[in-house]
FIKOLZA-1660 file (N, C-alpha, C; in steps of 0.1 Angstrom, whole numbers, plus 5000, padded with zeros to 4 digits):
% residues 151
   i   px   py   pz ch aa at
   1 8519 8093 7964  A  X  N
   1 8534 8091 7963  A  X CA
   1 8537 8088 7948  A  X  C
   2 8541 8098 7942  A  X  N
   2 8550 8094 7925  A  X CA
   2 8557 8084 7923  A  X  C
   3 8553 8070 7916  A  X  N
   3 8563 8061 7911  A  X CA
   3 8576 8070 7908  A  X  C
   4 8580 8082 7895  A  X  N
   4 8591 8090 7892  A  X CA
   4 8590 8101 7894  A  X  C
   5 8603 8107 7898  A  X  N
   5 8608 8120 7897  A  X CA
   5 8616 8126 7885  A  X  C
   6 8609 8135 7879  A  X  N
   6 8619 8139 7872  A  X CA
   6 8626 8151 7872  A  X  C
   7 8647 8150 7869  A  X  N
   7 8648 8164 7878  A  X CA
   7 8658 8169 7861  A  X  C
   8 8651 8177 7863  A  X  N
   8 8657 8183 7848  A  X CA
   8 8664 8195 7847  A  X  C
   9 8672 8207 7843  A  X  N
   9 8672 8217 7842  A  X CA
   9 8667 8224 7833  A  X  C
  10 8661 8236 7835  A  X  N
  10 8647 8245 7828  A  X CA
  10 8650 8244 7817  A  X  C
  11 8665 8245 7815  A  X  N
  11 8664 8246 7795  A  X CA
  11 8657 8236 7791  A  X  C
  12 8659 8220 7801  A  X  N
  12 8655 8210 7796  A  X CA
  12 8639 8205 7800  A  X  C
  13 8633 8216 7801  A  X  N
  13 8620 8216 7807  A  X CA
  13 8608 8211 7788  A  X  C
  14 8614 8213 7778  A  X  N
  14 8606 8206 7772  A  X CA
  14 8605 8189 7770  A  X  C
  15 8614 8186 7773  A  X  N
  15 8620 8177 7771  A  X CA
  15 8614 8170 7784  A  X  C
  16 8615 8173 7795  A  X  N
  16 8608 8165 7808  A  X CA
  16 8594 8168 7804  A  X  C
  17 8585 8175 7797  A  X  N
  17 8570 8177 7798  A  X CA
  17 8570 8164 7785  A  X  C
  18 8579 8162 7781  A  X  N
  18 8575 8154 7767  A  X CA
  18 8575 8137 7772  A  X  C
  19 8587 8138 7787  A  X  N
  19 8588 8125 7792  A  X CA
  19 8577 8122 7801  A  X  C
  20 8572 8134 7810  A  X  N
  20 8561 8136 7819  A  X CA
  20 8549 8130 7813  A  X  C
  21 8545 8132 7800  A  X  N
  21 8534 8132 7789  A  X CA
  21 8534 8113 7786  A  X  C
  22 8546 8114 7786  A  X  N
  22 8538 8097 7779  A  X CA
  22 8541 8089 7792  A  X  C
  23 8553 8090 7801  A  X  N
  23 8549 8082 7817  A  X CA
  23 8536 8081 7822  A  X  C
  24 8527 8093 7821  A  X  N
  24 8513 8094 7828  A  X CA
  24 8511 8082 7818  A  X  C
  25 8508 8084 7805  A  X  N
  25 8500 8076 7797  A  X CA
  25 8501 8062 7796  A  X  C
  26 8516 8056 7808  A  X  N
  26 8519 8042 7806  A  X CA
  26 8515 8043 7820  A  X  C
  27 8506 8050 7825  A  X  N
  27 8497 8042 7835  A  X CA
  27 8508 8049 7853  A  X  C
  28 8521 8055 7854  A  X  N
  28 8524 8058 7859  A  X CA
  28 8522 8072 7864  A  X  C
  29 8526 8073 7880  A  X  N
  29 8522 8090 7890  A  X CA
  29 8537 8095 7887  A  X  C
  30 8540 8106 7882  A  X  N
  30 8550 8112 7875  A  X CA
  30 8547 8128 7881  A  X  C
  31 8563 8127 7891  A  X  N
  31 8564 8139 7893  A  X CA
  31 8573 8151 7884  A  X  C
  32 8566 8163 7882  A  X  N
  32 8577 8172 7876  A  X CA
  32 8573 8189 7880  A  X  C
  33 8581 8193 7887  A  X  N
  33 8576 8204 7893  A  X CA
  33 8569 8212 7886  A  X  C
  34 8574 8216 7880  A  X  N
  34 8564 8229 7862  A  X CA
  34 8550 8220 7868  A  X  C
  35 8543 8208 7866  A  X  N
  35 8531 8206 7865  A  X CA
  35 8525 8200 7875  A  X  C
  36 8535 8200 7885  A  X  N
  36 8531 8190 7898  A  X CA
  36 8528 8200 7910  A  X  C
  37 8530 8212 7911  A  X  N
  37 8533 8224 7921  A  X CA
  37 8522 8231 7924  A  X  C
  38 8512 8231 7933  A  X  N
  38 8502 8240 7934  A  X CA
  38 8503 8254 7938  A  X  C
  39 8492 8264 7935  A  X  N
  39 8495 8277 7938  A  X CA
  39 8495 8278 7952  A  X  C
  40 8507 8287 7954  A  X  N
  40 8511 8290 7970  A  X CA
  40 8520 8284 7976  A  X  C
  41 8517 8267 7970  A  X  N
  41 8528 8260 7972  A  X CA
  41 8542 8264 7977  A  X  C
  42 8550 8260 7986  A  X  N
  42 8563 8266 7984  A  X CA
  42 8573 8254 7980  A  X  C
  43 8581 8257 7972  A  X  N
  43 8584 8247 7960  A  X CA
  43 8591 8239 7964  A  X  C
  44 8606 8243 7967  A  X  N
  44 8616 8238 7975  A  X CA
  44 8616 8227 7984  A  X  C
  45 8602 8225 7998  A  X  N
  45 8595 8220 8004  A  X CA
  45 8591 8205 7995  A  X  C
  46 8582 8213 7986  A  X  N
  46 8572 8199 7979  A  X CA
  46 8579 8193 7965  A  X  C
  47 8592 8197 7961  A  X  N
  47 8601 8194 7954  A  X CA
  47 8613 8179 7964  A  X  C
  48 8612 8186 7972  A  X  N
  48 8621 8174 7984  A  X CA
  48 8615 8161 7989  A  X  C
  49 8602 8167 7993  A  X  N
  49 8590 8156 7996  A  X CA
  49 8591 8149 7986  A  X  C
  50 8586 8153 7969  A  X  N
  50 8581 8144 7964  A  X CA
  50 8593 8137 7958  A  X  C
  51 8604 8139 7955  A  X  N
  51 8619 8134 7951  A  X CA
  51 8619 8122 7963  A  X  C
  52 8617 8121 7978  A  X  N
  52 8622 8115 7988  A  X CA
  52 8610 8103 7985  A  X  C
  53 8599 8105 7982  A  X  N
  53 8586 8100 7980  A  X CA
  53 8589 8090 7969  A  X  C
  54 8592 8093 7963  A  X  N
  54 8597 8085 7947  A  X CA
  54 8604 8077 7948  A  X  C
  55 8601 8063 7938  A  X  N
  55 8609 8050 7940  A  X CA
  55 8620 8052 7925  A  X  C
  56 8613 8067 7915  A  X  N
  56 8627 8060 7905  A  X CA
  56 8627 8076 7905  A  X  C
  57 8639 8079 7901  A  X  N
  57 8644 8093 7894  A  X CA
  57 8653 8088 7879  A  X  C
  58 8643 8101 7872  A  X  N
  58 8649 8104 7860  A  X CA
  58 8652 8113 7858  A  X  C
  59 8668 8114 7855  A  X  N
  59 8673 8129 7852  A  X CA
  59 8678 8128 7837  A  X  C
  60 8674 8145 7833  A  X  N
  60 8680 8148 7818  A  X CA
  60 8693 8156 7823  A  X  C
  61 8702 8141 7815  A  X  N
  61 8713 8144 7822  A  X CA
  61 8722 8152 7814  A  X  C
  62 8718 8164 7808  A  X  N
  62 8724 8177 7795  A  X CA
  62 8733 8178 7804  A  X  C
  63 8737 8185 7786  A  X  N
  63 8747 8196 7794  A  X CA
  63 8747 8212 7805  A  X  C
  64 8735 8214 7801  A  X  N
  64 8728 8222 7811  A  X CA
  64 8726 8215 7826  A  X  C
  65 8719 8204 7827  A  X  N
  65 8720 8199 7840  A  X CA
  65 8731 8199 7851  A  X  C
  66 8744 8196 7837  A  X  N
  66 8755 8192 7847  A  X CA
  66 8761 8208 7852  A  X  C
  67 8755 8215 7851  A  X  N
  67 8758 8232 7855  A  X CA
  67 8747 8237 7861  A  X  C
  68 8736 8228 7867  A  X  N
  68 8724 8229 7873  A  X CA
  68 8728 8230 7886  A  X  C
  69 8727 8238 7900  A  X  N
  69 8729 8232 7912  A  X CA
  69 8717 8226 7917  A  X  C
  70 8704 8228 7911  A  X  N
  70 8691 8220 7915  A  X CA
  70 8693 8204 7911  A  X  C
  71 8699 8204 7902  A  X  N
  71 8702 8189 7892  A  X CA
  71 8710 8184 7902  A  X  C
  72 8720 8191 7903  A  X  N
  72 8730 8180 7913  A  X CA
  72 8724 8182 7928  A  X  C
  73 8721 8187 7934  A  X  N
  73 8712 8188 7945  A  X CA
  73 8701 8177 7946  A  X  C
  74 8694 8174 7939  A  X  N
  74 8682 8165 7935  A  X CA
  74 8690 8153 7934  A  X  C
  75 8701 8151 7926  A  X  N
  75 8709 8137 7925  A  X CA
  75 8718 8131 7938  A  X  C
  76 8723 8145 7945  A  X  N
  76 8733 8137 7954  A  X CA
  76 8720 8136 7969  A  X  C
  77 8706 8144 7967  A  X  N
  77 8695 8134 7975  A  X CA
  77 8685 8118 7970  A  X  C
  78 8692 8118 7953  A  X  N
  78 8686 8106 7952  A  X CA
  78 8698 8093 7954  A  X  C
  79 8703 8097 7954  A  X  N
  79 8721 8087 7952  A  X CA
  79 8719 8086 7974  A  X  C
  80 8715 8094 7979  A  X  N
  80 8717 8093 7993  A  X CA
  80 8705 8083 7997  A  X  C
  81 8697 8084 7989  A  X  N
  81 8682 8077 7997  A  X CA
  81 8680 8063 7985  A  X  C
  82 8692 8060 7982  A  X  N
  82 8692 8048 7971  A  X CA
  82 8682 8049 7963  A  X  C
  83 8678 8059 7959  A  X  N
  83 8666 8057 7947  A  X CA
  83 8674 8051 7935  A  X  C
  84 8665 8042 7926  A  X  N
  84 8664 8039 7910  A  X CA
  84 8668 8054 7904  A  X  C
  85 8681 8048 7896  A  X  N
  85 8679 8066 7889  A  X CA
  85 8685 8064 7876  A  X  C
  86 8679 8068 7867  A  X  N
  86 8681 8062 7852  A  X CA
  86 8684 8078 7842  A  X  C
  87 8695 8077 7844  A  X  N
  87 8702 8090 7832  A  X CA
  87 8698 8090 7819  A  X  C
  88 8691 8103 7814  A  X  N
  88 8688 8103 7802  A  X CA
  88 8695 8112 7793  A  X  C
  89 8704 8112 7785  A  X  N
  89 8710 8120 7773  A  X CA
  89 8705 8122 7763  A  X  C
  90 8706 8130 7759  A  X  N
  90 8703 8133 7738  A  X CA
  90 8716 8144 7737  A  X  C
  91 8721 8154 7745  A  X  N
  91 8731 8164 7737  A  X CA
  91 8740 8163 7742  A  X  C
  92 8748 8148 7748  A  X  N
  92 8757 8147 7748  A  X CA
  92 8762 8130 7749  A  X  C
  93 8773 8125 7750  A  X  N
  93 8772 8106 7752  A  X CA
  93 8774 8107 7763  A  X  C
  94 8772 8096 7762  A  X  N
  94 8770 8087 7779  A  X CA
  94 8781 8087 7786  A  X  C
  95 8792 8084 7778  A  X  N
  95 8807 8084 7783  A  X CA
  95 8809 8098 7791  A  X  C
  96 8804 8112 7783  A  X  N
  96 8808 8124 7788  A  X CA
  96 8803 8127 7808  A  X  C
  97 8794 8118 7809  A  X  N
  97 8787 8122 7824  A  X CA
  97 8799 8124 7832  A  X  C
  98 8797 8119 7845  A  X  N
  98 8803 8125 7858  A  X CA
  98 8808 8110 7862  A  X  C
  99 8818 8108 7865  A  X  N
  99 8820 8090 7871  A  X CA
  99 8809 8088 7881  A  X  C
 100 8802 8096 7889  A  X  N
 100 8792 8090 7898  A  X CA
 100 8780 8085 7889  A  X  C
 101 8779 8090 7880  A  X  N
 101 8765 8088 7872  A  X CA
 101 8769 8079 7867  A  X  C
 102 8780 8072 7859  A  X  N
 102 8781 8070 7847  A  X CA
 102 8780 8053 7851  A  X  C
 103 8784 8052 7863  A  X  N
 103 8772 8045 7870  A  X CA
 103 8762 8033 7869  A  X  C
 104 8756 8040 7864  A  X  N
 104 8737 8039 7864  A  X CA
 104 8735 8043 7848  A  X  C
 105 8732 8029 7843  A  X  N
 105 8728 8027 7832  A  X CA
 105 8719 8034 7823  A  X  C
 106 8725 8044 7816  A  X  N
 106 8718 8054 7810  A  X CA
 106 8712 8052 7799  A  X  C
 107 8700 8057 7794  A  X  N
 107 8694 8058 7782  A  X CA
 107 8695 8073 7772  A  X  C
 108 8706 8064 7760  A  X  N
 108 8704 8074 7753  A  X CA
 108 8693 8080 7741  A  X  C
 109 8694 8090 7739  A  X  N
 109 8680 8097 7728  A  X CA
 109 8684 8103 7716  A  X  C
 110 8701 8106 7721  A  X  N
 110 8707 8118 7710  A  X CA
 110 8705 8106 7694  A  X  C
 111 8702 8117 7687  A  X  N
 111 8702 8119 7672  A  X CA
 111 8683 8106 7672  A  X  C
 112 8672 8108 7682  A  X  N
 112 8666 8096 7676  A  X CA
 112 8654 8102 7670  A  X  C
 113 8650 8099 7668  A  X  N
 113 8633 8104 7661  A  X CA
 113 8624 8106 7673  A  X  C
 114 8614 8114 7674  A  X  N
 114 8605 8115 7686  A  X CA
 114 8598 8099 7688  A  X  C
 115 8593 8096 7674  A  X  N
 115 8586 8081 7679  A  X CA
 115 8593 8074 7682  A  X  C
 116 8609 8074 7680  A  X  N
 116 8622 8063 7688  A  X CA
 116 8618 8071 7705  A  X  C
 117 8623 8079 7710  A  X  N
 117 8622 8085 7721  A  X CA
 117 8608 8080 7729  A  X  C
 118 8598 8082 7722  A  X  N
 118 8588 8076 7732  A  X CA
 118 8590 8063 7728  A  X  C
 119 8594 8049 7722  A  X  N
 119 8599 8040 7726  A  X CA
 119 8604 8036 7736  A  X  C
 120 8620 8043 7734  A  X  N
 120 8625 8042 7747  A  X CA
 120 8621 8044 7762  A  X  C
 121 8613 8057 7756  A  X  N
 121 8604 8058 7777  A  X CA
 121 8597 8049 7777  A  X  C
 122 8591 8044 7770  A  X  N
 122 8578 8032 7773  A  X CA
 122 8585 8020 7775  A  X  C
 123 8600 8020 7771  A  X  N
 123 8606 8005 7779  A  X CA
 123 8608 8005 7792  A  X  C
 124 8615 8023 7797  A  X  N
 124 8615 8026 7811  A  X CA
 124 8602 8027 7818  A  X  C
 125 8591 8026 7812  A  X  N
 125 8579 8026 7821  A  X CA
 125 8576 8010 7822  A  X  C
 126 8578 8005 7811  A  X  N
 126 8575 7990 7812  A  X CA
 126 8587 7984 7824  A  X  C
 127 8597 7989 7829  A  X  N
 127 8608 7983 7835  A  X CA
 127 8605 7986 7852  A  X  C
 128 8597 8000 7845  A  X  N
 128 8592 8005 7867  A  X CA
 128 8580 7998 7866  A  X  C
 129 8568 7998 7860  A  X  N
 129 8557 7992 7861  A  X CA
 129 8561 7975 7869  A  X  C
 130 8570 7967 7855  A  X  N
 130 8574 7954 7863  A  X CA
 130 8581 7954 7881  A  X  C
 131 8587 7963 7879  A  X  N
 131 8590 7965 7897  A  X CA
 131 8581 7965 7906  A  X  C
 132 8569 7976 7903  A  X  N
 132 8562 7981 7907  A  X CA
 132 8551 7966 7915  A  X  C
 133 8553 7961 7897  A  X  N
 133 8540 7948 7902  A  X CA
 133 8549 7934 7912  A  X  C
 134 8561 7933 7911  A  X  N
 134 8570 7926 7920  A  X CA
 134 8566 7932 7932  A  X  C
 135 8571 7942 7935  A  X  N
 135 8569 7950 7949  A  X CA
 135 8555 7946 7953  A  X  C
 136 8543 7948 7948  A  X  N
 136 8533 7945 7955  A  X CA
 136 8527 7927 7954  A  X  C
 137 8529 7920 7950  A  X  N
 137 8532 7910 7948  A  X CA
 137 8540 7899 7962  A  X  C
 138 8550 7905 7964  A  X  N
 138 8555 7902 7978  A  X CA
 138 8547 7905 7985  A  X  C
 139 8544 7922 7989  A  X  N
 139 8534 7927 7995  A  X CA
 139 8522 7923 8001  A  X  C
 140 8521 7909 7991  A  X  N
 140 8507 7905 7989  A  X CA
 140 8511 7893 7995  A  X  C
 141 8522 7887 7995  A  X  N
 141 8527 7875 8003  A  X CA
 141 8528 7879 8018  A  X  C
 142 8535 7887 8016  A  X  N
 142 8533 7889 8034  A  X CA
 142 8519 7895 8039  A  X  C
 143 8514 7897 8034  A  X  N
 143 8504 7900 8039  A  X CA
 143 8495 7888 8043  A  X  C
 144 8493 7877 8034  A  X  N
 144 8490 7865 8031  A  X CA
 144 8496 7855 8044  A  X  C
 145 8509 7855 8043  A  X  N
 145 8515 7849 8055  A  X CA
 145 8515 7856 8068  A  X  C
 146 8511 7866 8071  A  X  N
 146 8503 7872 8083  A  X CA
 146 8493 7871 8086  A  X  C
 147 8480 7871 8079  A  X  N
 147 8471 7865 8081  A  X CA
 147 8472 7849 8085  A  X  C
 148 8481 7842 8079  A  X  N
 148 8480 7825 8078  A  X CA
 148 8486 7822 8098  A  X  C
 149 8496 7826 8093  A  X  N
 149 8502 7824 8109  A  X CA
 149 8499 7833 8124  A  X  C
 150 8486 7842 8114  A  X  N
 150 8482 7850 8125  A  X CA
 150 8470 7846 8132  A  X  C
 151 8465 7835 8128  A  X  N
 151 8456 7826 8136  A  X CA
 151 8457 7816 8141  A  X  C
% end
C-alpha cells in the first residue's frame, strides 16, 4: 500500500518523477503510474487501487492539470475517500486554483531553485512520515490494550 499518490498531468510528468525521486529517498512507498505500472497491467484498474490505497495525495496542481480529466478524476476520488491531499504549484499561484482545492493548503515551488524544491518535498515527507509514526503508535496502543484486557 503507497504512503502517496501522485496525480499529475503528462506535461507535468517531469516534475512528478523529480517528486517520486526524493519521496522514495525520504524513506517513503510512492505511487506514480509512469513507474509504478507493470507490463500488461491494465492501468485504469491499478491507477484507482492504488489512489484508494493511499493515505496522502499529491497533485501538480498546473495549469495543465486543471484541463486534465484524469487530474480532476483522481481528485474528486481523493476529496471523496477523505484522503490528505497537498497541492503543489510552480506555474501558477495558489490563489488561481479551483475554490475546492484552494482548500487544502498548498505548497508552492514557482520561481524556487531545485535544491529549494527538494526542501520543500522533504518537509512534506517529514509531515507524512510524522503521521505515519502517530498512526502506528496508537496502533501499538491498541494492540497493547488488547492484549492487557484480553486476559
Amino acid at each position: 500500500m503507497p504512503d502517496v499518490f501522485i496525480s499529475h498531468a503528462k506535461a507535468d510528468l517531469p516534475l512528478a518523477e523529480f517528486l517520486h525521486r526524493h519521496m522514495s529517498q525520504e524513506g517513503l512507498s510512492v505511487y506514480l503510474a509512469s513507474m509504478s505500472i507493470q507490463p500488461g497491467e491494465q492501468w485504469m484498474p491499478a491507477i484507482m487501487e492504488n489512489l484508494r490505497a493511499s493515505t496522502w495525495v499529491l497533485c501538480l496542481a498546473s495549469r495543465a492539470a486543471s484541463e486534465s480529466k484524469w487530474v480532476m478524476q483522481e481528485m474528486g476520488v481523493a476529496i471523496g475517500a477523505n484522503k490528505k491531499l497537498v497541492p503543489i504549484v510552480w506555474d501558477q499561484p495558489p490563489e488561481s486554483l479551483p475554490g475546492w482545492m484552494r482548500q487544502y493548503q498548498a505548497v508552492n515551488l514557482g520561481g524556487v531553485s531545485q535544491q529549494e524544491a527538494a526542501a520543500a518535498i522533504g518537509r512534506i515527507a517529514e509531515t507524512i512520515k510524522s503521521e505515519k509514526q502517530k498512526g502506528l503508535f496508537i496502533l501499538g496502543l491498541l494492540v497493547a490494550g488488547l492484549a492487557l484486557f484480553g486476559k
